[in-house]
Every structure is written in structure tokens, then in C-alpha cells.
KELOPA-986821 format. One line per field, with one value per residue: x, y, z of N, C-alpha, C in turn; residue number from 1; residue in three letters. Coordinates in steps of 0.05 Angstrom, whole numbers, padded with zeros to 5 digits. Atoms other than C-alpha are relative to their C-alpha. Layout:
N
n_px = X_...
n_py = Y_...
n_pz = Z_...
ca_px = X_...
ca_py = Y_...
ca_pz = Z_...
c_px = X_...
c_py = Y_...
c_pz = Z_...
seq = NUM_...
type = ALA_...
This chain:
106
n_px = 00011_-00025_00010_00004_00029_00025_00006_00018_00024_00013_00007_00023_00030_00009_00007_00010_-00008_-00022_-00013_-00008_-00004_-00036_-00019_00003_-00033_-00032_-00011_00017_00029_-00018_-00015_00014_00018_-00013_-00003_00027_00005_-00014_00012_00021_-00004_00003_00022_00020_00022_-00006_00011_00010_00026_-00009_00026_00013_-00014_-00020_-00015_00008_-00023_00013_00000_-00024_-00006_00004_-00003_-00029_-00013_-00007_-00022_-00019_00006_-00012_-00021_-00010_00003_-00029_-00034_-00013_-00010_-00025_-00019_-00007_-00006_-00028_-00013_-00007_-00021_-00026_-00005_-00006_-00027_-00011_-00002_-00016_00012_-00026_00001_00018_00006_00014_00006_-00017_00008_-00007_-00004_00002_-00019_-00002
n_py = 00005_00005_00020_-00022_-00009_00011_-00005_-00015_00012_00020_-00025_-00016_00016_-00001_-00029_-00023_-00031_-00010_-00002_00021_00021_-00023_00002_00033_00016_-00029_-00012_-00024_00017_-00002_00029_00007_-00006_-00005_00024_00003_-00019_00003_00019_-00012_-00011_00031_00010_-00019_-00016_-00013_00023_-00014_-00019_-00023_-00010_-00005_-00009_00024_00009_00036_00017_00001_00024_00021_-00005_00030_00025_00008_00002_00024_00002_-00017_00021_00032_-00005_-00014_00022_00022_-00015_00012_00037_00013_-00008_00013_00027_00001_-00015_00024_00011_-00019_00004_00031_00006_-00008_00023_00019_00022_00025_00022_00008_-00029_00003_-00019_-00003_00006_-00023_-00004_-00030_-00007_-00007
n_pz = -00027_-00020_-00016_-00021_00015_-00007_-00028_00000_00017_-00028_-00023_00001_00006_-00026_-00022_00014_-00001_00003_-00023_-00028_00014_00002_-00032_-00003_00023_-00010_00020_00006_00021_00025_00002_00000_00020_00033_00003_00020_00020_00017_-00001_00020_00032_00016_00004_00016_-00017_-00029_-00023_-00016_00005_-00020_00005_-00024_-00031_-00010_00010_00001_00027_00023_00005_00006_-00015_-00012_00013_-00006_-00035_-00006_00009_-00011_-00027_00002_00003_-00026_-00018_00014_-00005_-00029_00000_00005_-00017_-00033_00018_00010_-00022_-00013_00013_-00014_-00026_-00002_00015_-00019_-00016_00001_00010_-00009_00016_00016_00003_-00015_-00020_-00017_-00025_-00009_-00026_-00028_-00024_-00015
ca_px = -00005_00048_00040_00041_-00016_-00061_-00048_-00070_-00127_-00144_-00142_-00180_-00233_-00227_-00234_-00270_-00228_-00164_-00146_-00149_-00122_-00051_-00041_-00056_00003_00046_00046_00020_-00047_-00017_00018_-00039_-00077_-00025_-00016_-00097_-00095_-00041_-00073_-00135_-00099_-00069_-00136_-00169_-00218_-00236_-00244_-00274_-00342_-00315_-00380_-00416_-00400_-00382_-00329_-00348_-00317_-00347_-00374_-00296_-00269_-00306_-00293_-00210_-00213_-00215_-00164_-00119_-00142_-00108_-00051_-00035_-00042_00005_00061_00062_00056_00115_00152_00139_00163_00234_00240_00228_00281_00327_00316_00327_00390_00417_00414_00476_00481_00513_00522_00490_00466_00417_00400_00467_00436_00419_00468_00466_00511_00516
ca_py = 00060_00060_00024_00094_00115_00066_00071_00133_00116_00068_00110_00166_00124_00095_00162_00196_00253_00279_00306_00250_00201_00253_00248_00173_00160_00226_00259_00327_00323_00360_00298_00261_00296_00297_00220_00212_00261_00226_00164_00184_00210_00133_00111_00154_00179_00212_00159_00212_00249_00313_00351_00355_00370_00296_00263_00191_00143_00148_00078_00063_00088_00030_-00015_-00003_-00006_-00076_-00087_-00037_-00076_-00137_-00103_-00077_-00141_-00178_-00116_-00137_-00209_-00209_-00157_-00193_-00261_-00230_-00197_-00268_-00296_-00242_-00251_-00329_-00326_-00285_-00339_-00375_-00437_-00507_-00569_-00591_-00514_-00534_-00478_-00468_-00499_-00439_-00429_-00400_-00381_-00406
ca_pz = -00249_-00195_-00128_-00082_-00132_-00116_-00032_-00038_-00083_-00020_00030_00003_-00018_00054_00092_00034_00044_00024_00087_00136_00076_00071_00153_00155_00100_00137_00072_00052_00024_-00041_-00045_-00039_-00088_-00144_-00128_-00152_-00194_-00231_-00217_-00260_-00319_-00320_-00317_-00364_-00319_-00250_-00188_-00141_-00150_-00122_-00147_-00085_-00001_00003_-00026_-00064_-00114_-00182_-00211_-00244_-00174_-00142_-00192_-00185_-00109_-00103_-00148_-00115_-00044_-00078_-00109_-00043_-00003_-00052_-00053_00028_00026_-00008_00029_00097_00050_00027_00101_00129_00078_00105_00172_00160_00115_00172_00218_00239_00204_00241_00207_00142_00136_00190_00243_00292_00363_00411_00469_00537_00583_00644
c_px = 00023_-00022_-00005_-00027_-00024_00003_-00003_-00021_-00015_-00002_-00017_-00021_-00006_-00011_-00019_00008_00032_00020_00009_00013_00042_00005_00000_00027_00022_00011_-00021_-00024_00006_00007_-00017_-00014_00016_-00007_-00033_00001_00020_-00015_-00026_00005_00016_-00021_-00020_-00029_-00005_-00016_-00020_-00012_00013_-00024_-00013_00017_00017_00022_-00009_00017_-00029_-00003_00037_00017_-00017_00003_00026_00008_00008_00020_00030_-00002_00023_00029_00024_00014_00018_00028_00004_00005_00032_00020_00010_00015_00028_00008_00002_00027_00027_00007_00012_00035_00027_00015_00033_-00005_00024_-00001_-00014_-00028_-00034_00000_00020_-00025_-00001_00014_00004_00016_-00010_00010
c_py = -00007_-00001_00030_00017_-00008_-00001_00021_00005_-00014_00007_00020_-00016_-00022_00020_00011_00030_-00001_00007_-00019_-00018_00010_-00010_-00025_-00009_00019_00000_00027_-00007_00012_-00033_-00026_-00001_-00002_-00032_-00008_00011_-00012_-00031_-00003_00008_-00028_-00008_00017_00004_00006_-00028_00011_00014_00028_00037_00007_-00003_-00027_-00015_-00031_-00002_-00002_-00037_-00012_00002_-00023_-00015_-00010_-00009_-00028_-00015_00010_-00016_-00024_-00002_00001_-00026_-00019_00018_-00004_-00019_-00003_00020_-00015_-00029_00011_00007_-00026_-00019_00013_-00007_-00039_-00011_00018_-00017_-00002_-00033_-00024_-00027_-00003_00025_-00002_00024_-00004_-00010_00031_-00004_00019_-00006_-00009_00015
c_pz = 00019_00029_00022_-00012_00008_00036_00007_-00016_00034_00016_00000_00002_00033_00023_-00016_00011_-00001_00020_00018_-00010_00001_00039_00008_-00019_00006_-00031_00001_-00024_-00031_-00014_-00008_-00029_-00029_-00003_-00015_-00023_-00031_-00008_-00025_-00024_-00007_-00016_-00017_00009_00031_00010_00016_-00010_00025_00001_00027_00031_00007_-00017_-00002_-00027_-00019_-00005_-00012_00022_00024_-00016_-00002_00026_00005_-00011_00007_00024_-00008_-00008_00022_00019_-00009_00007_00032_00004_-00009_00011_00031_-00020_00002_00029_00009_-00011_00014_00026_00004_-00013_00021_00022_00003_-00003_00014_-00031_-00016_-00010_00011_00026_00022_00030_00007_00028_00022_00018_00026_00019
seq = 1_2_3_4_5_6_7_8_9_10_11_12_13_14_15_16_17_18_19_20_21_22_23_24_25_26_27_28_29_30_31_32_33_34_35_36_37_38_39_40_41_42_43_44_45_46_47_48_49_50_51_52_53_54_55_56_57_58_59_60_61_62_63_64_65_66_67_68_69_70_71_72_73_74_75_76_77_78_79_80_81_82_83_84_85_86_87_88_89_90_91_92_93_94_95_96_97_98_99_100_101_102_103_104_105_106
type = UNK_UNK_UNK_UNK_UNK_UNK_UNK_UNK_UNK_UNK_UNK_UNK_UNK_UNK_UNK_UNK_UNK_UNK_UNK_UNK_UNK_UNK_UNK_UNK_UNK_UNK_UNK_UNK_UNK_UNK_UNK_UNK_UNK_UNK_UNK_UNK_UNK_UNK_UNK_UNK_UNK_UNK_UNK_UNK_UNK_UNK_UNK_UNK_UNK_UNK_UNK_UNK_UNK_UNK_UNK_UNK_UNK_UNK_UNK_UNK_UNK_UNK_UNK_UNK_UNK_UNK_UNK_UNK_UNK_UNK_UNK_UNK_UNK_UNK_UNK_UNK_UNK_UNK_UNK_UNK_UNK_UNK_UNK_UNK_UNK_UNK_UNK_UNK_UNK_UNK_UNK_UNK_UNK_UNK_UNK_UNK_UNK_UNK_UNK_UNK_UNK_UNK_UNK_UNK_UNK_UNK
């Protein structure tokens, strides 16, 4: 299960559709579809009822989503986390590796 697997996992299953799920992540829906498609042969079975005109999530295809929702929401949390570290260790540091004062020119 890789993390680009399941955000397109989440997306289809938000749009129910392949198409609008590929131009929302600016990828080719190919792209898309392998990413499920690979997704599913993790998971030893299909997420999407693709049987009929509409596109739906099979019962283990709602039962990963929310798990994928949470996966998701952690792999950001902690990107905005190390970016804030970054952006903070950046800093200039004064005295006692306390935040440099800010000055301005008169």
C-alpha cells in the first residue's frame, strides 16, 4: 500500500469517477487507474463496483476509505510539522539561541 495509492483511492471514491479524480491530482487518468488498480491487488480485492453506469465503492472500498482519510491527514500533519521546523531552524538566532530581535531601517 503506498501513500499515492491511497490519494487516489480518495479521490476517486470522492468524485466517483476516474476522470475528474486524474485532473484534480494533474495526472493522467491511466495513472490514476493503475494507482487503484495496484491498490486492489495490495488489498486483495476490488474497492470500486465498476459493474454498472455509476461508479461506487464496494463494501471493503468503504471500509478502507476512512482509513486512507486518516492516513492522509497524518502524511500532512507532519509535512506542515517538518516545514514549520524548517522554516524555524532557518531563523536567525541572537543570544541564548533565542529568536535574533527584528530590525528596521530607518
Amino acid at each position: 500500500m503506498q501513500f499515492q495509492q491511497l490519494r487516489a483511492f480518495r479521490e476517486v471514491a470522492a468524485e466517483l469517477s476516474f476522470t475528474r479524480a486524474a485532473k484534480n491530482l494533474h495526472y493522467a487518468q491511466s495513472t490514476v487507474t493503475a494507482q487503484v488498480k495496484n491498490l486492489e491487488e495490495d488489498v486483495g480485492t476490488e474497492l470500486f463496483d465498476r459493474s454498472r453506469r455509476q461508479l461506487s465503492l464496494t463494501e471493503a472500498g468503504a471500509r478502507l476509505l476512512p482509513h486512507a482519510e486518516r492516513i492522509i491527514e497524518i502524511a500532512e500533519a507532519a509535512r506542515r510539522e517538518v516545514a514549520l521546523a524548517t522554516q524555524q531552524a532557518q531563523r536567525p538566532r541572537g543570544h541564548r539561541g533565542r529568536p535574533a530581535p527584528r530590525r528596521t531601517l530607518l
